[in-house]
Every structure is written in structure tokens, then in C-alpha cells.
C-alpha distance (Angstrom), angle and dihedral (degrees) to the residues before:
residue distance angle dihedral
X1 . . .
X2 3.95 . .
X3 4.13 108.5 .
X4 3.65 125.6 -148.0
X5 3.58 122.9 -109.7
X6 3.88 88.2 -159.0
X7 4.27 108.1 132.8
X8 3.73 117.3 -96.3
X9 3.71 113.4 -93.2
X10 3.84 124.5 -144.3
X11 3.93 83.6 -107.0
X12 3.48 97.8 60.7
X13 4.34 95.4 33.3
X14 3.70 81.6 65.5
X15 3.95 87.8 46.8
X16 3.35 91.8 51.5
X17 3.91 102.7 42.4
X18 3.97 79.5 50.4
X19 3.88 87.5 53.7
X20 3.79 96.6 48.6
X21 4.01 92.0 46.9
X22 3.69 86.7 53.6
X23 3.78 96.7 47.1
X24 4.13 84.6 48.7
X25 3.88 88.8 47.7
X26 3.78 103.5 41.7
X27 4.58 89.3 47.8
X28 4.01 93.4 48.3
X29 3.66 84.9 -148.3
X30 3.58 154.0 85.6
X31 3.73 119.3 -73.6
X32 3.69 134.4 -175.5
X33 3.88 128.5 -141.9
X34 3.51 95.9 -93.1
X35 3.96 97.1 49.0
X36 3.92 93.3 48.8
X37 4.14 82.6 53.8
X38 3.61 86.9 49.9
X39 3.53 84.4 56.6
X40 4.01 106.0 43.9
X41 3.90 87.4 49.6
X42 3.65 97.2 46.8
X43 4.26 87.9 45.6
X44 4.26 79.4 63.2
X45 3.59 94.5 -123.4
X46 3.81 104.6 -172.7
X47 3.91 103.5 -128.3
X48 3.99 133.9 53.7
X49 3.78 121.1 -76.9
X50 3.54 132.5 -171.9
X51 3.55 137.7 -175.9
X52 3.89 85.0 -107.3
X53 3.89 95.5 64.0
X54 3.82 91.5 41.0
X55 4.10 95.9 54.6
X56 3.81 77.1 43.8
X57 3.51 102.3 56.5
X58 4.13 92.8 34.1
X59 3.55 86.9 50.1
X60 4.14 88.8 60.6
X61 4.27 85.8 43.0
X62 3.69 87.6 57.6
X63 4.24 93.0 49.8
X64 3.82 85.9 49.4
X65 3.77 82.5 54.6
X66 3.92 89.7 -124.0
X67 4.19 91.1 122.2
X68 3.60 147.6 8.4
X69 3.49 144.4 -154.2
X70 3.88 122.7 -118.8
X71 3.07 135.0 -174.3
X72 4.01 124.7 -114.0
X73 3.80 143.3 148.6
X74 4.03 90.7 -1.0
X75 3.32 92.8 -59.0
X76 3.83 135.2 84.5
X77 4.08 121.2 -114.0
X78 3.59 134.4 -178.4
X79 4.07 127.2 -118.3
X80 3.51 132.1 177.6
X81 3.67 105.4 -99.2
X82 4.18 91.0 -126.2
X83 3.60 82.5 44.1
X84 4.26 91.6 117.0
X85 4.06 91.8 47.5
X86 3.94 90.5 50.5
X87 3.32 104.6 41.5
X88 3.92 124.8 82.2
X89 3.88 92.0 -167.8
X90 4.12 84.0 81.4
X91 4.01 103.1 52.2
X92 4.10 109.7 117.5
X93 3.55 113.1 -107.6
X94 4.23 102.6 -129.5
């Protein structure tokens, strides 16, 4: 499978942002950079993405309010920024 270096349009940024919101929404957890590549590559999206265009377009997510960057383990991730309301992994135990 041969992938085309062609630049992103605005079609497929908004395809893409979609894609990353998805892959934030369907693993109810924090990612980092490399992990939500991981998952745009595995998805077979049909053009060339780096981690460049992905900080990019997460960067523009976070603006919009939609994510946020936290830091863990040294290293900064990415979360949804609802993620504590929709997650059930973060009730208190009584």
C-alpha cells in the first residue's frame, strides 16, 4: 500500500481531527502523540501522517476547548477534556 505525500486538505484535516476525537473517545483514557499515531495509521487512513500534523491538528482541538494536554510519566498526553465526567474508571470507591 504506497501513501500519498500530497498536503492535507481542509476535507481531510476535518477527517482527521474527527479520527483523533474518536480514537480519544472509543480508549476512555489518556494517550500520548505517539499512541494516537498508532491509532490513525492502524484506522488505514489513505494519506501520510506524522507526528507533526497530529500535534498540529490536536493543538487546534485543544483551542476549540475539545482536549487538553496533561501531564504524566515525564511526558505530556492528551485527554478528552470531559474525559473525568465520562469515564467510570474515576468514581471513588466508598
Amino acid at each position: 500500500m504506497t501513501q500519498h505525500t500530497h498536503p492535507l486538505t481542509t476535507h481531510s484535516n476535518l477527517k482527521l481531527k474527527d479520527l483523533i476525537l474518536e480514537i480519544l473517545i472509543k480508549s476512555n483514557s489518556v494517550l500520548t502523540l505517539d499512541e494516537i499515531l498508532r491509532g490513525v495509521i492502524i484506522s488505514g487512513i489513505p494519506y501520510k501522517v506524522d507526528k507533526k500534523i497530529i500535534r498540529r491538528l490536536i493543538n487546534k482541538l485543544t483551542k476549540k476547548g475539545l482536549v487538553e494536554y496533561v501531564y504524566v510519566n515525564h511526558s505530556y498526553s492528551v485527554r478528552l477534556v470531559d474525559y473525568q465526567f465520562s469515564s467510570n474508571n474515576l468514581e471513588v470507591a466508598t
